[in-house]
C-alpha positions as CSV (number, residue, x, y, z in Angstrom):
1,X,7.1,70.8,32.2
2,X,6.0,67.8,30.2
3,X,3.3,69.5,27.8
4,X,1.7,65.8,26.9
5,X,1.3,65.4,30.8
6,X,-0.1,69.0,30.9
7,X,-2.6,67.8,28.5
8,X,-3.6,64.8,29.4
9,X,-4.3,67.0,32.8
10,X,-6.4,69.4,31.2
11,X,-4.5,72.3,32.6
12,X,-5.5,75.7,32.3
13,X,-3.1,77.9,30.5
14,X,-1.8,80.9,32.4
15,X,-2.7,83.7,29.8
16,X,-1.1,87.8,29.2
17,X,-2.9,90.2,32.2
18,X,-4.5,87.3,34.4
19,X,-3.4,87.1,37.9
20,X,-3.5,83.3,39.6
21,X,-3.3,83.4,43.5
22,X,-2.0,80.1,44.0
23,X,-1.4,78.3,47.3
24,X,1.8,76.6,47.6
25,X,1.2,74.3,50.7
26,X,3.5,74.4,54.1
27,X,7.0,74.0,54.0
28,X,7.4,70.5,51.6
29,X,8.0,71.9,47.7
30,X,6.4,68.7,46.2
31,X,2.8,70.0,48.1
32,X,2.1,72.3,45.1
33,X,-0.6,71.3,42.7
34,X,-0.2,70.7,39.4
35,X,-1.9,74.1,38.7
36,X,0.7,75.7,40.8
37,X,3.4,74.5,38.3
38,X,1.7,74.7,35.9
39,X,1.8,78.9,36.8
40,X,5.7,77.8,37.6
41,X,6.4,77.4,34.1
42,X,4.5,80.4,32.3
43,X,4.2,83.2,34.6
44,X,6.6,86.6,33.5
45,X,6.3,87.6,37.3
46,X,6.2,86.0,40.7
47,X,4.9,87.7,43.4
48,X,5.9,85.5,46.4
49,X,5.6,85.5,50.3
50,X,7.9,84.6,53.2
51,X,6.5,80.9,53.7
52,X,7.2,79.7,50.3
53,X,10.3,77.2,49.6
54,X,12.7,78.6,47.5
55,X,13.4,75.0,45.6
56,X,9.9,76.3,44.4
57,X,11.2,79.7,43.1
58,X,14.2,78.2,41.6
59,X,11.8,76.4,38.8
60,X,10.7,79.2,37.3
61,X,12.4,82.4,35.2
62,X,9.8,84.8,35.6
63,X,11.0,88.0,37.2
64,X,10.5,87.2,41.2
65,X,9.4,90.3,43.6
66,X,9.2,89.6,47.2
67,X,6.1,90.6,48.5
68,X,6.0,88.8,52.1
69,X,4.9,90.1,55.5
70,X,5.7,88.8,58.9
71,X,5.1,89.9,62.4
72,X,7.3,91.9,63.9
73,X,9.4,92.2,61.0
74,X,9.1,95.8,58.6
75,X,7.1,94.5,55.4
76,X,5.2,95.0,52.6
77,X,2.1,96.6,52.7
78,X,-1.2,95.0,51.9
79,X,-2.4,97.4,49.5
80,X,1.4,97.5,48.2
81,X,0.9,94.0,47.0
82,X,-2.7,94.4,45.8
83,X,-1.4,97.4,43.8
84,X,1.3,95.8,42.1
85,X,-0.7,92.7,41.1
86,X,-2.6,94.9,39.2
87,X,-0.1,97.1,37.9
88,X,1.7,93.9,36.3
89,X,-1.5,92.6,34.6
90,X,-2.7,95.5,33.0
91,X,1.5,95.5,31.7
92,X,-0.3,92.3,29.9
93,X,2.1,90.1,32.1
94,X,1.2,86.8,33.7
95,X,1.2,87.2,36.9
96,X,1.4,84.2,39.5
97,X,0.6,85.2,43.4
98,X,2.7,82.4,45.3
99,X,1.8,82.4,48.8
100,X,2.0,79.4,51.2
101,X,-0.6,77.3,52.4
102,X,-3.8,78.0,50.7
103,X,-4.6,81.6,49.7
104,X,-7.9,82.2,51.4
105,X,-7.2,80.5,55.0
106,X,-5.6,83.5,57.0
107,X,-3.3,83.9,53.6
108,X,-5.7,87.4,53.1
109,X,-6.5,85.7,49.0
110,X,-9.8,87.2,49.5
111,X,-8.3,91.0,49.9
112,X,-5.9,90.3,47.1
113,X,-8.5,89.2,45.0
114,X,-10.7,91.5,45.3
115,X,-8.6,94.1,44.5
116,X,-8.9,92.4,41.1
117,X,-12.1,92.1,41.1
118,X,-12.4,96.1,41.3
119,X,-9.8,97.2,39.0
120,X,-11.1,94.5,36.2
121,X,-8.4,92.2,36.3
122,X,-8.6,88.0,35.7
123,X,-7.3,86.2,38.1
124,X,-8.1,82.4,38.8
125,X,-8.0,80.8,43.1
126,X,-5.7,77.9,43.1
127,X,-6.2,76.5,46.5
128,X,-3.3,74.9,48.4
129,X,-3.0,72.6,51.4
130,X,-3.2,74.8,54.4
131,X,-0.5,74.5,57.4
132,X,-3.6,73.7,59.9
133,X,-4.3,70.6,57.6
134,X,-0.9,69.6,56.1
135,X,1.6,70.8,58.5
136,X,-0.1,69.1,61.4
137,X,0.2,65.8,58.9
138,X,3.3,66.2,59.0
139,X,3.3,65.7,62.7
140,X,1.5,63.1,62.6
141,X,-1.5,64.7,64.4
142,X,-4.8,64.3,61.7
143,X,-6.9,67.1,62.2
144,X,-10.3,64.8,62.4
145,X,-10.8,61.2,63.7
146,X,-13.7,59.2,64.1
147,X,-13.0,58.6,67.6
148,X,-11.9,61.9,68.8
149,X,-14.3,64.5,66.9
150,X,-16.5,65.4,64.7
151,X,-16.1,69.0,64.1
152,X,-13.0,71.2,64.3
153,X,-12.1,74.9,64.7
154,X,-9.2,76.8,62.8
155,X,-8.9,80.4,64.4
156,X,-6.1,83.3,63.8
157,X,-4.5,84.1,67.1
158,X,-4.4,87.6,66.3
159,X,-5.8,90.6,64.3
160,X,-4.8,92.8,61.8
161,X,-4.2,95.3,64.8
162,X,-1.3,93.0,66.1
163,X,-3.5,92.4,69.4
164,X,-4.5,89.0,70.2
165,X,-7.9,88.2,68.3
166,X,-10.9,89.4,69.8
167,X,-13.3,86.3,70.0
168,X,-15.9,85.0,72.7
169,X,-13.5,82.0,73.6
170,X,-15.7,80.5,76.2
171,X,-17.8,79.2,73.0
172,X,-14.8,78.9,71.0
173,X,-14.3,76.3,73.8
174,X,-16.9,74.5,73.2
175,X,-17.8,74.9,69.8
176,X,-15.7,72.0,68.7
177,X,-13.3,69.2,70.3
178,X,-10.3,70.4,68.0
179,X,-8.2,73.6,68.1
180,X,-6.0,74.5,65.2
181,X,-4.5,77.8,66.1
182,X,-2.5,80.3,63.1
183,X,0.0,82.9,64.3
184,X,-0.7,82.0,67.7
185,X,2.3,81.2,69.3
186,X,2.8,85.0,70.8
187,X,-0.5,84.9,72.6
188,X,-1.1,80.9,73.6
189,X,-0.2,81.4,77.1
190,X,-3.4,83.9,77.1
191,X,-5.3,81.7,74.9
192,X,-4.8,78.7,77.4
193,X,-6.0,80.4,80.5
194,X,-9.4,81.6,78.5
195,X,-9.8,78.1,77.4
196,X,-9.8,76.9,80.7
197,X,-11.6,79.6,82.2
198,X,-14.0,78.2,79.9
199,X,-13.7,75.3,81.0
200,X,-10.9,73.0,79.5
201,X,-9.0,71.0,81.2
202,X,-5.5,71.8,82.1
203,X,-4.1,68.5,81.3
204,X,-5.7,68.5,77.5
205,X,-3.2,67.6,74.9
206,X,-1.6,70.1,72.8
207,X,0.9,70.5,70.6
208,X,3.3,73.3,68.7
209,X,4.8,72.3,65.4
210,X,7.3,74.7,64.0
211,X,8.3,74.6,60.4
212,X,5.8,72.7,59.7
213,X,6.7,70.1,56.3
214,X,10.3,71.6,56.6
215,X,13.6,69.6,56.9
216,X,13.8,71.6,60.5
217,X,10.4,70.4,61.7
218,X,9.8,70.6,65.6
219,X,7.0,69.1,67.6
220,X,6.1,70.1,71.0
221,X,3.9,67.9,72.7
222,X,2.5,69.1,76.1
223,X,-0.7,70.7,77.9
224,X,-3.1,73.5,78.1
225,X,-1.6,74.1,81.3
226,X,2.1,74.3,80.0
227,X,0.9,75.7,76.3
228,X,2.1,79.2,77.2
229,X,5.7,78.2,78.6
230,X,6.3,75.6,75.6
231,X,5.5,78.6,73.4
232,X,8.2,80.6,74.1
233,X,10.9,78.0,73.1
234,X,9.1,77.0,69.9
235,X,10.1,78.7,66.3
236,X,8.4,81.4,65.7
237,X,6.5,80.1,62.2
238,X,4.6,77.7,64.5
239,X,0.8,76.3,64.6
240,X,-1.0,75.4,67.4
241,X,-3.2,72.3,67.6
242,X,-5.7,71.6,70.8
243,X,-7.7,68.5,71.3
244,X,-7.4,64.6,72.2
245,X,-6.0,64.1,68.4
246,X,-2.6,65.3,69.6
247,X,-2.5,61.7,71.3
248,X,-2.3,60.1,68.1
249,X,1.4,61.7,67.1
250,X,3.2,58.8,68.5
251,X,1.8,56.6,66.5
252,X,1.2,58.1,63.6
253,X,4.3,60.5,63.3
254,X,5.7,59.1,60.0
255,X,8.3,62.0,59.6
256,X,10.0,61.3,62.8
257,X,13.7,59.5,62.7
């Protein structure tokens, strides 16, 4: 990295036993921050998860340990990861925690962290753009707009028992015009009939895009009605998006060919 552009920046220096969780965004590499490089370039180990791009990994030569988990799929456990983070730094490594989209939206940052916190380790947040910002983007779909809404709600679609997330959706309903889903796509069929048990329309835009800021991006634009069916022939790394904004993507969806 340019060290005159690194201090014109200001840049913090990654120093021996500090732990940075950094958020790499969704899918596109050139969504990191210039923090997140700036880690890149001095860390000795790279803890990284299953959502980060590997043009990403490829910049650095810090020792790289895959520490990712996904549904359904036998992975790391939490307290694994929280472990080894501080194993590493007390070693008097620096230690970069690469996880995509932004650490402390559904990226479980806060557990990692403090972890840290309570063994006495450093460690510095380095936000990222989250999927349910970024990705939808992407898509063309902006998550506010002053003519659609004013307020917008981002909830996990299910817990850290695997079950779909226990949550009182008839005033998840109509707590805000906008619904940006995470780890969803398993459950929207269910989520769509308790959102229009609460009272949402069955013919209220939605869409599903998969591999989101990825070469392989795929948009599904349909209903609350046909959510459920559409979600079983999207990707499985998919987020979900609810709300008269979906309307927009065909005019606004930049990416497109």
């Amino acid at each position: 990295m340019d060290r005159n552009l690194v201090a014109k920046l200001g840049l913090a220096d990654l120093e021996p036993g500090w732990v940075w969780l950094v958020g790499a965004g969704p899918g596109d590499p050139g969504l990191i921050t210039a923090l997140g490089l700036q880690a890149l370039a001095q860390a000795d180990a790279i803890l990284f998860d299953a959502l980060v791009d590997e043009t990403l990994l490829s910049l650095s030569d810090a020792e790289k340990i895959y520490a990712g988990k996904r549904a359904g799929v036998r992975s790391c456990k939490q307290d694994e990861i929280s472990d080894l983070l501080v194993s590493l730094a007390k070693e008097g490594k620096r230690v970069l925690r690469l996880k995509g989209g932004d650490p402390f939206v559904f990226g479980r940052g806060g557990e990692e962290a403090q972890a840290l916190a309570r063994a006495g380790v450093n460690f510095r947040i380095v936000p990222g753009i989250t999927a349910g910002i970024g990705g939808l983007a992407y898509a063309g779909i902006p998550v506010t707009h002053r003519d659609t809404n004013h307020a917008v709600t981002f909830i996990t679609g299910h817990g850290v028992d695997g079950k779909l997330t226990s949550l009182d959706w008839a005033a998840v309903s109509h707590g805000a015009p906008t619904l940006v889903l995470y780890m969803a796509r398993r459950f929207a069929g269910e989520i769509a009939d308790a959102l229009m048990a609460a009272g949402r329309g069955p013919d209220e835009a939605c869409a599903i895009v998969s591999n989101a800021a990825r070469d392989n991006q795929q948009v599904i634009v349909t209903t609350l009605a046909g959510l459920g069916a559409a979600a079983q022939t999207a990707e499985p790394l998919s987020i979900i998006v609810i709300g008269e904004n979906v309307k927009l993507a065909g005019e606004l969806s930049w990416l497109a060919p």
